[in-house]
C-alpha positions as CSV (number, residue, x, y, z in Angstrom):
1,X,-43.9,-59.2,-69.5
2,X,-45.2,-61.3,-72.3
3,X,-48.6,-60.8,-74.1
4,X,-50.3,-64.1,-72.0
5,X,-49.2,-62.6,-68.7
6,X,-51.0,-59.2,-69.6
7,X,-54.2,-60.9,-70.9
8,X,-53.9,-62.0,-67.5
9,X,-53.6,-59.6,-65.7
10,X,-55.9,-58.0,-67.7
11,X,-58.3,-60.2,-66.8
12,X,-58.2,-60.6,-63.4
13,X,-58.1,-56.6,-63.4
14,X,-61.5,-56.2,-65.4
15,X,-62.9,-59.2,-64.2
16,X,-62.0,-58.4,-60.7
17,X,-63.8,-55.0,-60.8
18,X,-66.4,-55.9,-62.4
19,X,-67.1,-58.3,-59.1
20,X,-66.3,-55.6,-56.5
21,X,-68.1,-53.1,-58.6
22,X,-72.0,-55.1,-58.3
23,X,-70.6,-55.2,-54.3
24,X,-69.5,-51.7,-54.1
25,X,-73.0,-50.7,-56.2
26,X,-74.9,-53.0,-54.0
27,X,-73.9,-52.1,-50.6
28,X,-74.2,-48.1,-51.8
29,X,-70.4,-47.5,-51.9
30,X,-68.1,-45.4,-54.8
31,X,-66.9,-47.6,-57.2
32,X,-63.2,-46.1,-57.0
33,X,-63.5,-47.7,-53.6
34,X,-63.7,-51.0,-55.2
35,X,-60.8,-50.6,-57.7
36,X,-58.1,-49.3,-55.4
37,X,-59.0,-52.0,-52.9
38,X,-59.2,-54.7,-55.7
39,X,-55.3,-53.3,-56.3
40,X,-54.4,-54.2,-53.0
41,X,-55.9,-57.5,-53.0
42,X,-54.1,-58.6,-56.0
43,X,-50.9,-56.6,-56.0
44,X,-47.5,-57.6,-55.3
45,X,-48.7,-57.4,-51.3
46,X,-51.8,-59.3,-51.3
47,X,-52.2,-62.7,-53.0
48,X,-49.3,-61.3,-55.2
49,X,-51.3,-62.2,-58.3
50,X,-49.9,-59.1,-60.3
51,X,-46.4,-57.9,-59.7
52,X,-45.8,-55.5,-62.6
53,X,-47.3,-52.7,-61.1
54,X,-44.9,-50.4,-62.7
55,X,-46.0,-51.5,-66.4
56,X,-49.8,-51.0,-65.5
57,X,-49.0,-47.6,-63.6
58,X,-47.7,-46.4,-67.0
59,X,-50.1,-47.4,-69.2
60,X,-53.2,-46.2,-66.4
61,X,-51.5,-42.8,-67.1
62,X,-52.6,-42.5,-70.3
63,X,-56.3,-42.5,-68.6
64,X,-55.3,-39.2,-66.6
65,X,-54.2,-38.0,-70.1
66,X,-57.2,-38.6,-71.6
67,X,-59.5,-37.4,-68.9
68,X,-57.8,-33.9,-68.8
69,X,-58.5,-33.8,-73.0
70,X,-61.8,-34.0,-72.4
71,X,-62.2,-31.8,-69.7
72,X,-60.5,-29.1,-72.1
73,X,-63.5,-29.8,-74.6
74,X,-65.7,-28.5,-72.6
75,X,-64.3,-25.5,-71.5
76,X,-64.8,-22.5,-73.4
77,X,-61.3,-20.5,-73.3
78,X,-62.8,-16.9,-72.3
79,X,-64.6,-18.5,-69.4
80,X,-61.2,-20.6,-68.5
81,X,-59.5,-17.4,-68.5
82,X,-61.9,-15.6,-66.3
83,X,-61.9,-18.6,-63.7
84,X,-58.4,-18.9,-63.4
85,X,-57.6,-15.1,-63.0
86,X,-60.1,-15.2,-60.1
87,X,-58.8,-18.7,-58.7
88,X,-55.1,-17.1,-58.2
89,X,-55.6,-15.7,-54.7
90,X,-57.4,-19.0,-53.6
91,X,-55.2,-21.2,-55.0
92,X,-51.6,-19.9,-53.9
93,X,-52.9,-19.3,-49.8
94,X,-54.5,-22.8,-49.7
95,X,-51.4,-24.6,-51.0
96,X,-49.1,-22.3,-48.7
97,X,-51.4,-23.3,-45.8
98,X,-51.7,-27.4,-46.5
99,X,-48.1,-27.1,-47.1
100,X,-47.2,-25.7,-43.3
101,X,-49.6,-27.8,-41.8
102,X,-47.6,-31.1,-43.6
103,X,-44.4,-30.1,-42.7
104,X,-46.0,-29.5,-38.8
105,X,-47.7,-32.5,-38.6
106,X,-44.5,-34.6,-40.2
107,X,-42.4,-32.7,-38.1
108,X,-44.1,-33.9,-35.0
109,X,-43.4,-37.6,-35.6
110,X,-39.8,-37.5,-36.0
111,X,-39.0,-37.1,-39.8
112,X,-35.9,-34.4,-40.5
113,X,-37.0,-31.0,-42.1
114,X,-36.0,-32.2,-45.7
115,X,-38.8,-34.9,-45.4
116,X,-41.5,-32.9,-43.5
117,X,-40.7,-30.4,-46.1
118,X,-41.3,-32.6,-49.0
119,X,-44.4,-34.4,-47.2
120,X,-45.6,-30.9,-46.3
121,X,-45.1,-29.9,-50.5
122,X,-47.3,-33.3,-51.7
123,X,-50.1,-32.3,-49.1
124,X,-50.6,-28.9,-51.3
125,X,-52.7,-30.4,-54.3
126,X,-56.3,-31.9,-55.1
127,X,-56.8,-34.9,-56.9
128,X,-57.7,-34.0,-60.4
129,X,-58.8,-37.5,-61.4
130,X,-61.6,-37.3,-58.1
131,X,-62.4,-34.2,-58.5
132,X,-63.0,-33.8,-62.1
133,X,-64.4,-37.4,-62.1
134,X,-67.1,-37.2,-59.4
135,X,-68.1,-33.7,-61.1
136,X,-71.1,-33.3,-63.0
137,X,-70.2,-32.0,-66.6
138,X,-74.1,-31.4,-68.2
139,X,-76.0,-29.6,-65.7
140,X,-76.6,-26.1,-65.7
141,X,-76.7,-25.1,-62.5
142,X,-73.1,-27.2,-61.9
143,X,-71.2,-25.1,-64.5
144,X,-70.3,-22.6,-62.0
145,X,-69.2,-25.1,-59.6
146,X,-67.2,-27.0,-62.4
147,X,-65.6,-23.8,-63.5
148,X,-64.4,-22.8,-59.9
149,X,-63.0,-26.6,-59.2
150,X,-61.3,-27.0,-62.9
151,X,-59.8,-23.1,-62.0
152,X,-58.2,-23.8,-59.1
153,X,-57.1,-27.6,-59.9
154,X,-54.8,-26.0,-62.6
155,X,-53.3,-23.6,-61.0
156,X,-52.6,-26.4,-58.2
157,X,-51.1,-28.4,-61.7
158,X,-49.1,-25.6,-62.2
159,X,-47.3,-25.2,-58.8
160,X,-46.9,-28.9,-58.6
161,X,-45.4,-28.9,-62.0
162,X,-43.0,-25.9,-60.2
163,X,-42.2,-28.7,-57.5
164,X,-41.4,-31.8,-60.0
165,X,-39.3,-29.1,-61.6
166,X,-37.5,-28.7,-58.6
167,X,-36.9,-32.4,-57.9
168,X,-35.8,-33.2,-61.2
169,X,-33.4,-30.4,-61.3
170,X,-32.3,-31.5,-58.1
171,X,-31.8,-35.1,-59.3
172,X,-29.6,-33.7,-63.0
173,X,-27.3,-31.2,-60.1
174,X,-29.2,-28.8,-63.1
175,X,-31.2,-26.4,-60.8
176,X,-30.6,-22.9,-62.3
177,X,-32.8,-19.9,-62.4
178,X,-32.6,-20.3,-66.0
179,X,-33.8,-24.1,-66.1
180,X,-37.2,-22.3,-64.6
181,X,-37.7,-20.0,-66.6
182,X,-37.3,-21.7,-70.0
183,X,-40.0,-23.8,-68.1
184,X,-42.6,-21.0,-67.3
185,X,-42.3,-19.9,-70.6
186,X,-42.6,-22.9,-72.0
187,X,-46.4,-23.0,-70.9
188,X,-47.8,-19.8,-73.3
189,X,-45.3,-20.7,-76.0
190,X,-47.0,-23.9,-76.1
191,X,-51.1,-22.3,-76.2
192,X,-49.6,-20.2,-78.7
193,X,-48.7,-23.1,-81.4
194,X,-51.8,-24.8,-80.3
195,X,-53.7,-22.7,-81.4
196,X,-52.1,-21.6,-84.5
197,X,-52.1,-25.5,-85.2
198,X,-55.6,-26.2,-84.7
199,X,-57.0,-23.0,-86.0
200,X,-54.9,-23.3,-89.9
201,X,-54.6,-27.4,-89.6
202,X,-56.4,-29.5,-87.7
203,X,-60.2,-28.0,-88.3
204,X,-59.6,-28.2,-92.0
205,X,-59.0,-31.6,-91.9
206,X,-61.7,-32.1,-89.2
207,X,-64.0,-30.0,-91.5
208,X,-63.0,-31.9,-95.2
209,X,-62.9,-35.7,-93.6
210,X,-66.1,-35.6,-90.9
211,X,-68.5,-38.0,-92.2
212,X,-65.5,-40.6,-91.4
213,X,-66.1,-40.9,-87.8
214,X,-63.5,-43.2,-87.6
215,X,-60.5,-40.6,-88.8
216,X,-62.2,-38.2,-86.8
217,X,-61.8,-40.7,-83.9
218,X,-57.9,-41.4,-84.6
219,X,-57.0,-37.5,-85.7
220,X,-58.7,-36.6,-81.9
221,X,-56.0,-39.2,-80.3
222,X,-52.8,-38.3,-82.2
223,X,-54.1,-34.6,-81.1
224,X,-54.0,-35.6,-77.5
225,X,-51.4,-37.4,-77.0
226,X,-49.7,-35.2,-79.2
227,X,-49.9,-32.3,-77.6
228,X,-49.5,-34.4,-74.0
229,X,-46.0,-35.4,-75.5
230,X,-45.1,-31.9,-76.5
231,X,-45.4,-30.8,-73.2
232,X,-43.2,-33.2,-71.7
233,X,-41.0,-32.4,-74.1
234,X,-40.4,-28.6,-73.1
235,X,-40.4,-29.2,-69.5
236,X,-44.4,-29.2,-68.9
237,X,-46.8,-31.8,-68.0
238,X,-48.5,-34.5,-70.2
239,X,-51.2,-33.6,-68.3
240,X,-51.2,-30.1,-69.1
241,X,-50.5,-30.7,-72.9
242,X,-53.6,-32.5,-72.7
243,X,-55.8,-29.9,-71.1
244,X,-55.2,-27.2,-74.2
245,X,-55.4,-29.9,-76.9
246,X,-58.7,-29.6,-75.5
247,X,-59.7,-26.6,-75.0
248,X,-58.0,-25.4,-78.3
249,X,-60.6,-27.5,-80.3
250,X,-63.7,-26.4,-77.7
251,X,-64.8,-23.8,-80.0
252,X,-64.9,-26.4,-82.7
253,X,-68.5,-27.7,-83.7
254,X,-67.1,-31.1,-83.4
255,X,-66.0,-31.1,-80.2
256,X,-69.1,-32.4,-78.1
257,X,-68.6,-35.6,-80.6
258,X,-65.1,-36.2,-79.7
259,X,-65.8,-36.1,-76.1
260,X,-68.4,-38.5,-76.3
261,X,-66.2,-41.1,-78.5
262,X,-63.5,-41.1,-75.9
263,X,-65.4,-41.3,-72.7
264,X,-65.1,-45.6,-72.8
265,X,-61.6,-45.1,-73.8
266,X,-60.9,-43.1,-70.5
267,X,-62.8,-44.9,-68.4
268,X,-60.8,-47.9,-69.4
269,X,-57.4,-46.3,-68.3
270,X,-58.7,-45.2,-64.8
271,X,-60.1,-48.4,-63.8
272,X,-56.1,-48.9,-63.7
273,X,-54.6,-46.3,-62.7
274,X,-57.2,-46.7,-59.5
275,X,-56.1,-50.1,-59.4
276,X,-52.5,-49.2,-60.0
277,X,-53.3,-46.9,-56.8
278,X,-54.3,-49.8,-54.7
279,X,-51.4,-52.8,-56.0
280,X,-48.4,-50.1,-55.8
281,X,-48.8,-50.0,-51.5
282,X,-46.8,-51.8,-49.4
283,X,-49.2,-53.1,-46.8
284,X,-46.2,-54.3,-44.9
285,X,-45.1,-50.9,-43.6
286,X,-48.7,-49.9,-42.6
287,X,-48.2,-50.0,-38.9
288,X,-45.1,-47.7,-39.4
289,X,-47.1,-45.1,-40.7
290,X,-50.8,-45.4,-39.7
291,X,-51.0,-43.4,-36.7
292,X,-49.4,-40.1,-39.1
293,X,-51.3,-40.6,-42.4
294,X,-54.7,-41.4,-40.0
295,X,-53.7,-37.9,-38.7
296,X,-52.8,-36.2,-41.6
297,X,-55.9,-37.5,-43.9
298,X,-58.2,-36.2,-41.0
299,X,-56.5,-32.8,-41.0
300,X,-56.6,-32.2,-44.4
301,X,-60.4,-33.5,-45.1
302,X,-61.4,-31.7,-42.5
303,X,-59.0,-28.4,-42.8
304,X,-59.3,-28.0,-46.5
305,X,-63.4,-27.6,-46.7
306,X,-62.8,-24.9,-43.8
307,X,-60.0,-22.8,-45.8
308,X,-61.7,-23.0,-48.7
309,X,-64.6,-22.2,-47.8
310,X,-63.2,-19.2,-46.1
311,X,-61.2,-18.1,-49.2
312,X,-63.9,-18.2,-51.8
313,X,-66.5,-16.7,-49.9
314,X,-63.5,-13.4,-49.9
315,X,-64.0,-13.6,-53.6
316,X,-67.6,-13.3,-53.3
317,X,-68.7,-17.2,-53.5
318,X,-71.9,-18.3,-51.8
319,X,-70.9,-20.3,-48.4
320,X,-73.1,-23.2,-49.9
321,X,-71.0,-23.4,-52.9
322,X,-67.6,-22.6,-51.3
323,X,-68.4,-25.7,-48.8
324,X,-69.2,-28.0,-52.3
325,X,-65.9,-27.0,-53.6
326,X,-63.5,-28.0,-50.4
327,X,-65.3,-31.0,-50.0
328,X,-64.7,-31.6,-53.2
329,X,-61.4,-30.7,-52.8
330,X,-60.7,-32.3,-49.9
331,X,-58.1,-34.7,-50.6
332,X,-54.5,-35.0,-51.6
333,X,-53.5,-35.6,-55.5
334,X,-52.1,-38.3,-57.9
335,X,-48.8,-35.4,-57.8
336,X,-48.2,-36.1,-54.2
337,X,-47.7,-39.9,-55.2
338,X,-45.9,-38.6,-58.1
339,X,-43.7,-36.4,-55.7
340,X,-43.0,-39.3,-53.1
341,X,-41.8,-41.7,-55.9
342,X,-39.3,-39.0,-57.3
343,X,-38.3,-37.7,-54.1
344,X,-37.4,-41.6,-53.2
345,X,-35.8,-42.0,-56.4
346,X,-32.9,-39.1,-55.6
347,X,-33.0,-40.2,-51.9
348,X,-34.4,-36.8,-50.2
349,X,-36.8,-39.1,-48.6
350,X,-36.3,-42.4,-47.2
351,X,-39.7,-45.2,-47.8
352,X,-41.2,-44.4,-44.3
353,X,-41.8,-41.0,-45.6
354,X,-42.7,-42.2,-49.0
355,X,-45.4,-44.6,-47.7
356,X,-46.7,-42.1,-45.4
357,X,-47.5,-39.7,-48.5
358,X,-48.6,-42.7,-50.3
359,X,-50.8,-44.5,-47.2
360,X,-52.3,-40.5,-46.7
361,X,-53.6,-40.1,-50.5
362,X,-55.1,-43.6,-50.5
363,X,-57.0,-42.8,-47.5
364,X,-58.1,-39.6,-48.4
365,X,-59.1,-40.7,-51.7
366,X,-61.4,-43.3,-50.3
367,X,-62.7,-41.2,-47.3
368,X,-63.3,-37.8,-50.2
369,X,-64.9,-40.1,-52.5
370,X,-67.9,-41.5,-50.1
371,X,-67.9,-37.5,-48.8
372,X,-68.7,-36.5,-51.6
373,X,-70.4,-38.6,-53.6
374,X,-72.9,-39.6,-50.6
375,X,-73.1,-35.6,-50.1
376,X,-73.5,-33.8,-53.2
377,X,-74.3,-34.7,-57.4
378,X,-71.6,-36.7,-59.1
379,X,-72.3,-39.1,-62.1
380,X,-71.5,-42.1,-59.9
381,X,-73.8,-41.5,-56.8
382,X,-75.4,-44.7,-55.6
383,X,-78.6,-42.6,-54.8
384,X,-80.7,-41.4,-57.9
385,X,-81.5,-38.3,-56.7
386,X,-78.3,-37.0,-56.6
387,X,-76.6,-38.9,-59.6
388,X,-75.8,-36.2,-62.7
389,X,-73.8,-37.5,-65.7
């Protein structure tokens, strides 16, 4: 693709948002709304206007990256700890639980065990992007909430990164027990040298060069993706390299300034991946699986509020805030699309069942995002008494 074709689809991207956005903000809807839709109006099966949804897809990635970098920065590593050790219980029975009811539901309309199985596995995860995205960051009173949600979101990152690791092993013929282990230790080895890193590096160069926003601005990047290159290196996530670039420089003085110099950046990158979300869909196959993902997105915005809620009040939650978080929660995950295109790739699942994973995350994306954002505080709510940045 040459430099004038992505000026222009550049364009008609930014442009294009920027029109569905003033509807979507006039008519009192979510602005993700308008992205994804704006995908499928001019992707490959709408007006066809952008093909190369696979080139945008990879570079919207790099927003994901970003927004889990910043999420680190504000996460205190003591209080991480704490959440996640407490998060364990909720997350592993909630994923076991979406997981069965998956495999049930798929199982129902005809697909073989292999496929239910791997529809059942993408309908374990949250979205990270929604969740951490319609979160409020800077109110008091929301850390808690924040806390619980970021807690449990990684430990879902963590089993999904299990799954990949099954699928990609499965794909090489290289599924050993020793293959899975290298990769679960990969995960502390890689916190350790962070830390070392940042701790005898990367704050003395922070410290001697800060009146130069600008190197602070480019040294906070290469740290980023840095580290989210690392991790794929040894087996992890990019995502997951990300998250402890971040929280490895929380402690920092500097690190409420880095966050605020890369918020445009990020948002920049999601506008696409939303809109990668949206031109990626085949809207041809919709009929063939409407009926399955209407049934599946119901179950799981409806069931995962309920287990939730049932799960964190047992860890001594207040059934206000256990509701918050599974609505929050409520949809499936950017890994479940992640899953269906690998799973496609090494043929375990033919493109009914890929498009049934895909049509189920698009529509509980959409149908989360008004939940929540009509419901309860997010920095995008159309109604100023419940917008928090």
């Amino acid at each position: 693709m040459g430099l004038e074709s992505i000026t222009f689809s550049f364009f008609l991207i930014f442009s294009g948002a920027a029109v569905l956005a003033s509807l979507a903000l006039y008519t009192r809807q979510p602005l993700l709304v308008a992205y994804i839709v704006l995908g499928a109006l001019l992707g490959p099966s709408g007006f066809a206007l952008i093909t190369n949804t696979d080139m945008l897809s990879d570079i919207s990635h790099i927003g994901i990256i970003f927004l889990l970098f910043l999420l680190g920065l504000d996460m205190q590593p003591s209080t991480l700890y704490h959440m996640l050790k407490k998060a364990t219980f909720v997350a592993l029975i909630s994923s076991g639980l979406f997981a069965l009811t998956g495999y049930g539901i798929a199982t129902l309309f005809g697909f073989t065990h292999l496929q239910s199985l791997v529809i059942g596995l993408s309908m374990m995860f949250s979205s990270t992007i929604i969740g951490i995205k319609l979160l409020p960051t800077t109110v008091l009173h929301h850390r808690h909430t924040g806390e619980l949600v970021v807690g449990l979101l990684l430990l879902q990152d963590l089993i999904a990164i299990f799954v990949l690791l099954v699928l990609y092993t499965s794909e090489t013929g290289d599924a050993t027990f020793t293959n899975y282990l290298m990769t679960l230790l990969a995960l502390p080895a890689l916190i350790a040298v962070s830390v070392v890193f940042v701790r005898y590096v990367l704050l003395g160069l922070i410290q001697k060069f800060d009146r130069f926003q600008e190197y602070i601005f480019l040294v906070s990047i290469g740290w980023c993706l840095g580290m989210a290159e690392a991790a794929e290196m040894i087996g992890l996530s990019s995502e997951i390299g990300a998250f402890i670039a971040g929280v490895t420089v929380a402690t920092s003085p500097i690190a409420q300034f880095i966050a605020i110099s890369l918020k445009p950046l990020r948002d920049f990158f999601l506008i696409l991946f939303f809109f990668s979300i949206g031109a990626s869909f085949k809207l041809a196959l919709l009929d063939e699986v409407l009926l399955p993902a209407l049934i599946l997105t119901g179950l799981m915005l409806s069931l995962k509020p309920i287990i939730f809620r049932f799960l964190l009040t047992r860890i001594s939650e207040s059934k206000e805030l256990a509701w918050e978080i599974g609505f929050r929660l409520g949809q499936i995950s950017e890994f479940s699309l992640l899953i269906a295109y690998i799973a496609t790739g090494i043929h375990m699942i033919g493109e009914e069942a890929s498009h049934l994973i895909q049509a189920t995350a698009i529509l509980s994306f959409l149908v989360s995002s008004y939940i929540v954002v009509l419901r309860y505080p997010t920095p995008i709510a159309v109604s100023d008494k419940l917008r928090r940045d």
